[in-house]
KOLGU-4560 file (N, C-alpha, C; in nm, 3 decimals, padded with zeros to 5 digits):
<recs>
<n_xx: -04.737 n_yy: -02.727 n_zz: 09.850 ca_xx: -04.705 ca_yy: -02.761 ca_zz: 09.713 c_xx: -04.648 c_yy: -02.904 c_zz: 09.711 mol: A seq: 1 type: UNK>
<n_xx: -04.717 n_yy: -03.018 n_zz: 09.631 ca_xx: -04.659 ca_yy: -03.134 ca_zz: 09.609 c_xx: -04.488 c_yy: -03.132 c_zz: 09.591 mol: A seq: 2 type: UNK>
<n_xx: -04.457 n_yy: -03.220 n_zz: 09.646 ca_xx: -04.335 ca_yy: -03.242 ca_zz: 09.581 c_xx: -04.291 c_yy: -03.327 c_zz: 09.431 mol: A seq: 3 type: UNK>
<n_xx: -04.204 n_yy: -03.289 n_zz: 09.364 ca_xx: -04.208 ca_yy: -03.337 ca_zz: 09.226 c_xx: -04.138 c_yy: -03.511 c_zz: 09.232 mol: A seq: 4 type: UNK>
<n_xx: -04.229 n_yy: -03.594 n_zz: 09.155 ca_xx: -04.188 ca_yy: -03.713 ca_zz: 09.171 c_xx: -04.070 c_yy: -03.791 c_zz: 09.056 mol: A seq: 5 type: UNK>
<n_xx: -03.966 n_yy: -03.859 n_zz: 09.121 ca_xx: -03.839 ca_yy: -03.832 ca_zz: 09.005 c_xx: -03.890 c_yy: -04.003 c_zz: 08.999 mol: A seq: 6 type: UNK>
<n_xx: -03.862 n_yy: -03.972 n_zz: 08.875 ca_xx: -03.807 ca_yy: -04.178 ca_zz: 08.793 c_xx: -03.695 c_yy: -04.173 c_zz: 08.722 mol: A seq: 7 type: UNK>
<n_xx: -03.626 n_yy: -04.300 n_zz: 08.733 ca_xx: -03.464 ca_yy: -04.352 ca_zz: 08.674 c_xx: -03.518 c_yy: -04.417 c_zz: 08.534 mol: A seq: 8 type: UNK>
<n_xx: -03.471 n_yy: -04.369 n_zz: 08.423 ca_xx: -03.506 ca_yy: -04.487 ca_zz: 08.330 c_xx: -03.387 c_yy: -04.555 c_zz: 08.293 mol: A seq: 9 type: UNK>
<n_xx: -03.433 n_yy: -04.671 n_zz: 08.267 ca_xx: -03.365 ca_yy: -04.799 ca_zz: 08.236 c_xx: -03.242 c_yy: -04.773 c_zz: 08.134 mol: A seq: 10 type: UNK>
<n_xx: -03.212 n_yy: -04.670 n_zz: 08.048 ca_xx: -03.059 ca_yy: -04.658 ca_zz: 07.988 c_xx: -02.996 c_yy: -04.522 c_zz: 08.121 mol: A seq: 11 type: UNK>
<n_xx: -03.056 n_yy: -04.476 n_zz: 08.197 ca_xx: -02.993 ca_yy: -04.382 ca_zz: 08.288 c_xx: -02.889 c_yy: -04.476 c_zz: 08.413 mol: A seq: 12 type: UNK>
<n_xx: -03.016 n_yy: -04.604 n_zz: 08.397 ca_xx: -02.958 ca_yy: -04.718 ca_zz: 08.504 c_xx: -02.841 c_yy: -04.774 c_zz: 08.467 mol: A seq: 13 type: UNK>
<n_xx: -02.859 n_yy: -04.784 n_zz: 08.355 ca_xx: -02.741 ca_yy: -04.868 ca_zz: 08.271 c_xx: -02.588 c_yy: -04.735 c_zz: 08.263 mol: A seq: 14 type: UNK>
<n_xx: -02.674 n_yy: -04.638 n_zz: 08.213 ca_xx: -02.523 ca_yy: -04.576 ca_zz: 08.246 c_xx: -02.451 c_yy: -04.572 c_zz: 08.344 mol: A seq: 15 type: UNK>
<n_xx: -02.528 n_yy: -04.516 n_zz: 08.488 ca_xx: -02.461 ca_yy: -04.512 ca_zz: 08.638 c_xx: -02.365 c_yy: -04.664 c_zz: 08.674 mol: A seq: 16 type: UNK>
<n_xx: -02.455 n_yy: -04.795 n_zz: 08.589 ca_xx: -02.379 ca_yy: -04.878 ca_zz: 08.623 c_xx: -02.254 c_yy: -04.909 c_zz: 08.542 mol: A seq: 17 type: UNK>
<n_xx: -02.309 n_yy: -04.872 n_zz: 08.395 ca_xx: -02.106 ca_yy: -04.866 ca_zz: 08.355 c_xx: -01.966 c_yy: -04.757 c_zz: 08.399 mol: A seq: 18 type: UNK>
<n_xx: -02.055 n_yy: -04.645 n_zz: 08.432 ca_xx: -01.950 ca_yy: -04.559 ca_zz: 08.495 c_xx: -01.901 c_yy: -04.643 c_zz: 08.653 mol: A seq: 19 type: UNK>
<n_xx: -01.990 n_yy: -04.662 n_zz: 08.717 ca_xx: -01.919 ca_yy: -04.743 ca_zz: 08.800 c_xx: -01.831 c_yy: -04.888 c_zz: 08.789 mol: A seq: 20 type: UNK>
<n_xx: -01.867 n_yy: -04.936 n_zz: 08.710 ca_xx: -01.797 ca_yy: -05.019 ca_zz: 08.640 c_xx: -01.677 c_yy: -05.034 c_zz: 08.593 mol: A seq: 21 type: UNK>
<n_xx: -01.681 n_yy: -04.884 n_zz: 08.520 ca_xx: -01.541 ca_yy: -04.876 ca_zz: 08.466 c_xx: -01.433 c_yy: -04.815 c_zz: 08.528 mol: A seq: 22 type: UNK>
<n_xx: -01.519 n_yy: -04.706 n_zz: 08.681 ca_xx: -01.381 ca_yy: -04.679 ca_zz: 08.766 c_xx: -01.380 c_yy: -04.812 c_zz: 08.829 mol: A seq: 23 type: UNK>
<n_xx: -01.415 n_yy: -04.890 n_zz: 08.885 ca_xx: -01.373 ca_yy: -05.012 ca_zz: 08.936 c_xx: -01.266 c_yy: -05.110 c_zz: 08.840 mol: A seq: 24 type: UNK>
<n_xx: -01.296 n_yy: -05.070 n_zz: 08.709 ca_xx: -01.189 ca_yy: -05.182 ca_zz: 08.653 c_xx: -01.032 c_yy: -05.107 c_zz: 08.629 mol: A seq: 25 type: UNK>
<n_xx: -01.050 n_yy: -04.938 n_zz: 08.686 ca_xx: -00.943 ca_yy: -04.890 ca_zz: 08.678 c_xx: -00.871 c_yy: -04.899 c_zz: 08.829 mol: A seq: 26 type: UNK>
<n_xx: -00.929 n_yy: -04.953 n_zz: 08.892 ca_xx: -00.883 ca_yy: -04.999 ca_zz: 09.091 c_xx: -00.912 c_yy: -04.856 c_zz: 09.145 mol: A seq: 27 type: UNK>
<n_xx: -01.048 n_yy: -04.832 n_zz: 09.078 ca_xx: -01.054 ca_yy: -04.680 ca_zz: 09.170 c_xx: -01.202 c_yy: -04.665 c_zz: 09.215 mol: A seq: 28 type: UNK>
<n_xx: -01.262 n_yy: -04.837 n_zz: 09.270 ca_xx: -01.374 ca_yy: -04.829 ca_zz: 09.318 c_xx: -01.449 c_yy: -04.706 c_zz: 09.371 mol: A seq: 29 type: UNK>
<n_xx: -01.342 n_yy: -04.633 n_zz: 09.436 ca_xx: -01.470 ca_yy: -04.571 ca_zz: 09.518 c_xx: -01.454 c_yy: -04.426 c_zz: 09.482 mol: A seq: 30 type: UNK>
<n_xx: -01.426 n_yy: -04.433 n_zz: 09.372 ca_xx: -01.449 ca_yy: -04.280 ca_zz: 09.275 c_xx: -01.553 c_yy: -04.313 c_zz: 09.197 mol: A seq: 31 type: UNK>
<n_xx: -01.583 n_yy: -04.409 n_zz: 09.125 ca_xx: -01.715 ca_yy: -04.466 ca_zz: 09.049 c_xx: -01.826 c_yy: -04.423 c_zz: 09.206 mol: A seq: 32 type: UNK>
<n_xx: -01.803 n_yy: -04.546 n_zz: 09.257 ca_xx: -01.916 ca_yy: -04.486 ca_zz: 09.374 c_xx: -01.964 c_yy: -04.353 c_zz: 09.403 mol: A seq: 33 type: UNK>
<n_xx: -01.857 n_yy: -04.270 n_zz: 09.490 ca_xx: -01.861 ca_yy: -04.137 ca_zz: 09.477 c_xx: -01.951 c_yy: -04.018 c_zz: 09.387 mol: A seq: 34 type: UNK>
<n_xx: -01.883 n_yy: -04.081 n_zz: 09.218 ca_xx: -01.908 ca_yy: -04.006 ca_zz: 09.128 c_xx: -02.071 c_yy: -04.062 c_zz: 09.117 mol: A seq: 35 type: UNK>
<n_xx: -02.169 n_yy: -04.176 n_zz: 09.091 ca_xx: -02.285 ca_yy: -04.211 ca_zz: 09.110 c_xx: -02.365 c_yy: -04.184 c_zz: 09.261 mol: A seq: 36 type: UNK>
<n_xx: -02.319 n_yy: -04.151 n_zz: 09.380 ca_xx: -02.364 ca_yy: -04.088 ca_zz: 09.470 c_xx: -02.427 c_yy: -03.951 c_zz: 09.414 mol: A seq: 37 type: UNK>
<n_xx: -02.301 n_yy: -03.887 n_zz: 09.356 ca_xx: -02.314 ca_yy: -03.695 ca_zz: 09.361 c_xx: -02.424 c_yy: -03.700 c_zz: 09.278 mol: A seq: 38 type: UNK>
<n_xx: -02.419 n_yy: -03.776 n_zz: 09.148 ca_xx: -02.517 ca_yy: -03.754 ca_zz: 09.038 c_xx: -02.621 c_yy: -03.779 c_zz: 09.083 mol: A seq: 39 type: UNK>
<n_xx: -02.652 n_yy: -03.877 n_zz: 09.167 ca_xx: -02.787 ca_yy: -03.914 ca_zz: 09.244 c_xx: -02.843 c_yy: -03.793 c_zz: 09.340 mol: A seq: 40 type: UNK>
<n_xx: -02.738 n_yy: -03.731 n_zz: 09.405 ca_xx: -02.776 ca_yy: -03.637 ca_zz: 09.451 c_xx: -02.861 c_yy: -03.512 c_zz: 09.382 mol: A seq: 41 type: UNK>
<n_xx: -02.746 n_yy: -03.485 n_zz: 09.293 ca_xx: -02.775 ca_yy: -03.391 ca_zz: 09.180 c_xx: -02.943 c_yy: -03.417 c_zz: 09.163 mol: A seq: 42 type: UNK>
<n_xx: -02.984 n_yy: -03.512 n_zz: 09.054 ca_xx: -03.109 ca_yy: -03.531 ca_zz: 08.998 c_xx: -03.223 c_yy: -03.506 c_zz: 09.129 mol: A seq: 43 type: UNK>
<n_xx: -03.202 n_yy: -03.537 n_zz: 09.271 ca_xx: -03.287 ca_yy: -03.542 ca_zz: 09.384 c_xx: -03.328 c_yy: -03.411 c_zz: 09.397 mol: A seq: 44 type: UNK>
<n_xx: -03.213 n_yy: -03.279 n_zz: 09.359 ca_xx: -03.228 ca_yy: -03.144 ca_zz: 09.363 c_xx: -03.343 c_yy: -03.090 c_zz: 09.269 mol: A seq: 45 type: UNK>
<n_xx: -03.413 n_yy: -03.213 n_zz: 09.178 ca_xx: -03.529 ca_yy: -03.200 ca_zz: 09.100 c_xx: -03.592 c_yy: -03.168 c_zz: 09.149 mol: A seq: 46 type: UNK>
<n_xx: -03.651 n_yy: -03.274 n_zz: 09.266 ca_xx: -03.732 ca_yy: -03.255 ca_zz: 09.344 c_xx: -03.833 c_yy: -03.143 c_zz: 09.364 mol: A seq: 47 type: UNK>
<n_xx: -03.735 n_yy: -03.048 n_zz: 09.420 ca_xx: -03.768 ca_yy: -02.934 ca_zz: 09.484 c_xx: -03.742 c_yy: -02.792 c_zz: 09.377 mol: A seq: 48 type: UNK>
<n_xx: -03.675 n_yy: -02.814 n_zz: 09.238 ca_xx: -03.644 ca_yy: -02.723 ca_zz: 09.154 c_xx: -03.613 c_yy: -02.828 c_zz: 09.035 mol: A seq: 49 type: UNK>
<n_xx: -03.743 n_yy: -02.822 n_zz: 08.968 ca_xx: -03.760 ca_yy: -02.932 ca_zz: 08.854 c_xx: -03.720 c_yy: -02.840 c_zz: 08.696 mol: A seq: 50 type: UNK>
<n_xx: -03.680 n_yy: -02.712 n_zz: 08.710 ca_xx: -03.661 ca_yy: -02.616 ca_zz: 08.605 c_xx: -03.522 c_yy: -02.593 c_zz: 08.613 mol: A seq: 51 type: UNK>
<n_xx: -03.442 n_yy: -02.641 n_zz: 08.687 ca_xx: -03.293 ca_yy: -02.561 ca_zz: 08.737 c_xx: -03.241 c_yy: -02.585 c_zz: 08.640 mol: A seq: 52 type: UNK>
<n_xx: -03.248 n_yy: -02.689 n_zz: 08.579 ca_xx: -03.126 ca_yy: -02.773 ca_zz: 08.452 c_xx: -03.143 c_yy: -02.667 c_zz: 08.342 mol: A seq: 53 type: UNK>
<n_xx: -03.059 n_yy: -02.620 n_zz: 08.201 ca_xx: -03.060 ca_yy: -02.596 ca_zz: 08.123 c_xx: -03.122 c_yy: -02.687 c_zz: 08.009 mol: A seq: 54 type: UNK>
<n_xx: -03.186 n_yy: -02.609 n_zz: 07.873 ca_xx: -03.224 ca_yy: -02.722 ca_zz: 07.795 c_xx: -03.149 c_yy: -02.749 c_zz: 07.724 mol: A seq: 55 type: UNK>
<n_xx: -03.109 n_yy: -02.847 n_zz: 07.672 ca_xx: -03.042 ca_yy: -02.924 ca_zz: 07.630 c_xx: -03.016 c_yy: -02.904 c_zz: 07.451 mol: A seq: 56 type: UNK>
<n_xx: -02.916 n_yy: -02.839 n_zz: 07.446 ca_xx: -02.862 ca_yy: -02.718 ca_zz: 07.300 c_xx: -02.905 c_yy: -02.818 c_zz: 07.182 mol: A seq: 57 type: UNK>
<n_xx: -02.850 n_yy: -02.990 n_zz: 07.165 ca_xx: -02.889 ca_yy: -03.062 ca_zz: 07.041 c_xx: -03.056 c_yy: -03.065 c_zz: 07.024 mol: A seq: 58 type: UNK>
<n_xx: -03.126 n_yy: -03.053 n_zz: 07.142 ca_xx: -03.260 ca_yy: -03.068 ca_zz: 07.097 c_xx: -03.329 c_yy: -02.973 c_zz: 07.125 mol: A seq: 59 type: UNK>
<n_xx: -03.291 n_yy: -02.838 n_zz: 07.190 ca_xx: -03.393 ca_yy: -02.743 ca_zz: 07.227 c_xx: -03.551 c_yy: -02.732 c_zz: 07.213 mol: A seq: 60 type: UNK>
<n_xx: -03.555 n_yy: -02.790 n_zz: 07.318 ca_xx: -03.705 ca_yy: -02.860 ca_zz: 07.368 c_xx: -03.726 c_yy: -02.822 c_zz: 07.532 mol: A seq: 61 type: UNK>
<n_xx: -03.763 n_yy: -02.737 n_zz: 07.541 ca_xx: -03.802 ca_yy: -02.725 ca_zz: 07.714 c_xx: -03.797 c_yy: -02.841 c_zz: 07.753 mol: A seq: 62 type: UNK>
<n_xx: -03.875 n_yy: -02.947 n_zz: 07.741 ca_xx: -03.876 ca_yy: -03.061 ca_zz: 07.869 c_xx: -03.738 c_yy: -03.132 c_zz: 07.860 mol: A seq: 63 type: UNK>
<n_xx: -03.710 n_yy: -03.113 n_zz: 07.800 ca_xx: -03.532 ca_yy: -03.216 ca_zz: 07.763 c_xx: -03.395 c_yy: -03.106 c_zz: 07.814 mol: A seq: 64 type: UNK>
<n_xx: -03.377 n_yy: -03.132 n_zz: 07.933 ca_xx: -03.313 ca_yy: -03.039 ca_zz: 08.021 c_xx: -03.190 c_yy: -03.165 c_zz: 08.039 mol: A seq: 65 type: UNK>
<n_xx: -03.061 n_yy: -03.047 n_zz: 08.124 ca_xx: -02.958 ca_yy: -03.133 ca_zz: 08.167 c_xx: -02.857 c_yy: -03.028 c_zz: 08.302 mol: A seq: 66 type: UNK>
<n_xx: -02.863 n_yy: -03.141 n_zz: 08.393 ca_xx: -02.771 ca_yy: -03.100 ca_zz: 08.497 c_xx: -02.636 c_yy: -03.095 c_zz: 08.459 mol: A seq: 67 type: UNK>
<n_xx: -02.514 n_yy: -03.028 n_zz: 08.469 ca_xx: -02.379 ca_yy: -03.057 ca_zz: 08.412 c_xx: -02.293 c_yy: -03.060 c_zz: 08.576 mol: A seq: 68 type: UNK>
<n_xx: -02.208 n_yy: -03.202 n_zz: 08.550 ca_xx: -02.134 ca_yy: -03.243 ca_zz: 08.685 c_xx: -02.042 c_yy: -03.291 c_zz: 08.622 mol: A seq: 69 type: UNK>
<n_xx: -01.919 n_yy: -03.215 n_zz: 08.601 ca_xx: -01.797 ca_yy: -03.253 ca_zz: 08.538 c_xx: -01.774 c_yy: -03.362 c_zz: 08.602 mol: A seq: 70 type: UNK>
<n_xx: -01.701 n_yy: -03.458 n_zz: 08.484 ca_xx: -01.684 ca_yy: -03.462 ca_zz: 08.375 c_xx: -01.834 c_yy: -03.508 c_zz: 08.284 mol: A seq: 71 type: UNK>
<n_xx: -01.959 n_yy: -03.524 n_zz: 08.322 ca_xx: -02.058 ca_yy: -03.564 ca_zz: 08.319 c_xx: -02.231 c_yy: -03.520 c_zz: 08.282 mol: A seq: 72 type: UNK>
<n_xx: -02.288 n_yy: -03.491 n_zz: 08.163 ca_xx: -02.442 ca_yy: -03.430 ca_zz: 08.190 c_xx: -02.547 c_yy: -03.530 c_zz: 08.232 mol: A seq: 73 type: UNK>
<n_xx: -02.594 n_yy: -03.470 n_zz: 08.309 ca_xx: -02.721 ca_yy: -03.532 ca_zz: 08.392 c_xx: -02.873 c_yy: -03.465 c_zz: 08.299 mol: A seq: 74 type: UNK>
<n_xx: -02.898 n_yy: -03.570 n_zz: 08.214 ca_xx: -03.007 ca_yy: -03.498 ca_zz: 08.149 c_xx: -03.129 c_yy: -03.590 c_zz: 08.181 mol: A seq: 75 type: UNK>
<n_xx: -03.230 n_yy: -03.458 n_zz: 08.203 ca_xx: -03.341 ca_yy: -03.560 ca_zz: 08.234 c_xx: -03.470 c_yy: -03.492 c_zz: 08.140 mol: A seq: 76 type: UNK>
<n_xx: -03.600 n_yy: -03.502 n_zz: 08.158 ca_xx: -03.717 ca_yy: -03.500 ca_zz: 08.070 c_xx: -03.810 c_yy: -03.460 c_zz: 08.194 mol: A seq: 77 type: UNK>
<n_xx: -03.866 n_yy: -03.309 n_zz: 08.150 ca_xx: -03.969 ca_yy: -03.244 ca_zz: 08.227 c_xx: -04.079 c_yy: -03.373 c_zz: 08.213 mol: A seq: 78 type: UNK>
<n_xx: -04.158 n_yy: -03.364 n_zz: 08.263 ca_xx: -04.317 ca_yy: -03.468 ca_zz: 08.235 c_xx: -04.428 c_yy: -03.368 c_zz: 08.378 mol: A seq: 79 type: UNK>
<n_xx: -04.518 n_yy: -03.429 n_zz: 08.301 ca_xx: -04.626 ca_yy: -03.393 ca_zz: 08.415 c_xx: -04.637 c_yy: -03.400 c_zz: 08.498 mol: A seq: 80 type: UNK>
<n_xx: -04.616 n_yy: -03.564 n_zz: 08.542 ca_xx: -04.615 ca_yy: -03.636 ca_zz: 08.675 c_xx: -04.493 c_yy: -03.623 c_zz: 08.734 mol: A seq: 81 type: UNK>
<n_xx: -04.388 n_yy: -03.535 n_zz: 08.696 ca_xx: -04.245 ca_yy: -03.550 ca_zz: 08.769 c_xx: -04.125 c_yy: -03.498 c_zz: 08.677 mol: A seq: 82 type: UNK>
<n_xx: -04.055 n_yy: -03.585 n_zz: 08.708 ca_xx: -03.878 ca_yy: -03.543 ca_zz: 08.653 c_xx: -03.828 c_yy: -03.704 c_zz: 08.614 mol: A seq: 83 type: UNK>
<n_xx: -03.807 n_yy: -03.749 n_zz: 08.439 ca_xx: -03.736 ca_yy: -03.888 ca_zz: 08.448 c_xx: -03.580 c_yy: -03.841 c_zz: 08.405 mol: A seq: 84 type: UNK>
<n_xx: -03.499 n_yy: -03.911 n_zz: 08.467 ca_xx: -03.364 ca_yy: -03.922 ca_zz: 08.421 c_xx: -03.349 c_yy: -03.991 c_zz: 08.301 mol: A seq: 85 type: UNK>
<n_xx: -03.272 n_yy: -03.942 n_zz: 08.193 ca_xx: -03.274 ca_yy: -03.989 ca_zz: 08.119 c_xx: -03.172 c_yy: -04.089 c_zz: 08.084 mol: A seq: 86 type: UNK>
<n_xx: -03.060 n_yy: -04.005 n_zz: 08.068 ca_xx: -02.889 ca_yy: -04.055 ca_zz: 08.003 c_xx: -02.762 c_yy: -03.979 c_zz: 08.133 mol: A seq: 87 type: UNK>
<n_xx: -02.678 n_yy: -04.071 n_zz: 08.149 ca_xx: -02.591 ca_yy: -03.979 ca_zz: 08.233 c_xx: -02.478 c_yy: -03.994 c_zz: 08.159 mol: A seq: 88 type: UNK>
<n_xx: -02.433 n_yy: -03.921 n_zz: 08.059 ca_xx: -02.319 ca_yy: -03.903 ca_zz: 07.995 c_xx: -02.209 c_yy: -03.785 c_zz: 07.997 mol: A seq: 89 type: UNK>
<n_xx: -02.072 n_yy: -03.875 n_zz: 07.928 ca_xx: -01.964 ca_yy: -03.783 ca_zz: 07.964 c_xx: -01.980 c_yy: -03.644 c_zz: 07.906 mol: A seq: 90 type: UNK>
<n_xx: -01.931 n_yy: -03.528 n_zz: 07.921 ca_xx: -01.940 ca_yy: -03.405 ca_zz: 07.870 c_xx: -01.959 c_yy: -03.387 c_zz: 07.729 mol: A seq: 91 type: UNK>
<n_xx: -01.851 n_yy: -03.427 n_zz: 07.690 ca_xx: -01.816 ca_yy: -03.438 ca_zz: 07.535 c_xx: -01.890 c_yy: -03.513 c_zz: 07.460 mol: A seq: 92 type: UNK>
<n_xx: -01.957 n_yy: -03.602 n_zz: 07.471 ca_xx: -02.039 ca_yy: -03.695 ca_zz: 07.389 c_xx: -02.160 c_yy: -03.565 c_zz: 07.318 mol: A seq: 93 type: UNK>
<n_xx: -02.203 n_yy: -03.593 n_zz: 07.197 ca_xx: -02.295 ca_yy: -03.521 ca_zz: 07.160 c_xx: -02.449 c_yy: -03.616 c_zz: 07.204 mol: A seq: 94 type: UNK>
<n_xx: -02.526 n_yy: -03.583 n_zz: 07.219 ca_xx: -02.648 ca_yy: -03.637 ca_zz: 07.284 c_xx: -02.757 c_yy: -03.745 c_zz: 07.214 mol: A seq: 95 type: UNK>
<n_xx: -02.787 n_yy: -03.838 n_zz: 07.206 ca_xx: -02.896 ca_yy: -03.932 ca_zz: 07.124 c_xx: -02.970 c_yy: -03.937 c_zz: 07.221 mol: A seq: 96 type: UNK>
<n_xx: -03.111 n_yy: -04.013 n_zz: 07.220 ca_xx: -03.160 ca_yy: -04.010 ca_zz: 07.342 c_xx: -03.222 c_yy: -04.185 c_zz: 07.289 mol: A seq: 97 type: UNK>
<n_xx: -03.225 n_yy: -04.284 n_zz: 07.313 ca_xx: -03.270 ca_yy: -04.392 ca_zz: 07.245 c_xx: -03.410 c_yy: -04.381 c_zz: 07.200 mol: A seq: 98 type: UNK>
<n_xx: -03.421 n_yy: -04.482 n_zz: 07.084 ca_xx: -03.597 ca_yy: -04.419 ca_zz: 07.042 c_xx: -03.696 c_yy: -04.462 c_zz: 07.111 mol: A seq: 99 type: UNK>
<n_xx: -03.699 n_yy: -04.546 n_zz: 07.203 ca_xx: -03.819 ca_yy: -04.532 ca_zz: 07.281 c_xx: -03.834 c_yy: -04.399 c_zz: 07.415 mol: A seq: 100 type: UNK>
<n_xx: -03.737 n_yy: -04.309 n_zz: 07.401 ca_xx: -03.742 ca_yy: -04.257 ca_zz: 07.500 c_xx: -03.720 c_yy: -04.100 c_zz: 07.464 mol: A seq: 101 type: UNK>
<n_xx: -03.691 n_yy: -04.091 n_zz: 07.318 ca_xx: -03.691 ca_yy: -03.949 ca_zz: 07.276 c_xx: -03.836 c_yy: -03.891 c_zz: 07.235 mol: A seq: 102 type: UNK>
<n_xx: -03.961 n_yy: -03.971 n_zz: 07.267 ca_xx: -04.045 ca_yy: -03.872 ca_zz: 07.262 c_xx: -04.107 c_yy: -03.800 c_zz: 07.396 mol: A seq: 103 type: UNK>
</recs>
């Protein structure tokens, strides 16, 4: 069985890099790090179990799934060719997905 092929999209990138960002401007570099390691990890667990995530309650849409890693959801988008990451946001935030990327 193929293995499932994952892509980062470009506001998923942008998030990992302000969360790291912003534990660094609190002098707690290497909890940002840390915390963007696990999540990286997390999404890799696609891979091999591209259904594990729950779908995602604001849009209930099968392909629009999300990993949850306190304090943090890892939501990504079933597709054909794979698994894209979408948004990596804090718990509490209610969900948008930007418009080039919510269809």
């Amino acid at each position: 069985m193929p293995r499932t092929v994952l892509r980062i999209s470009a506001s998923a990138l942008t998030d990992l890099e302000r969360l790291r960002h912003w534990y660094a401007q609190q002098d707690v570099p290497e909890i940002g790090e840390r915390l963007v390691s696990e999540i990286l990890e997390r999404f890799e667990l696609l891979r091999e179990h591209p259904e594990m995530g729950r779908i995602v309650p604001e849009f209930n849409q099968p392909a629009i799934r999300e990993l949850i890693h306190p304090p943090f959801r890892i939501v990504y988008r079933r597709e054909i060719a794979g698994v894209q990451l979408v948004r990596v946001w804090r718990s509490e935030r209610l969900l948008r997905l930007p418009p080039a990327e919510s269809r």
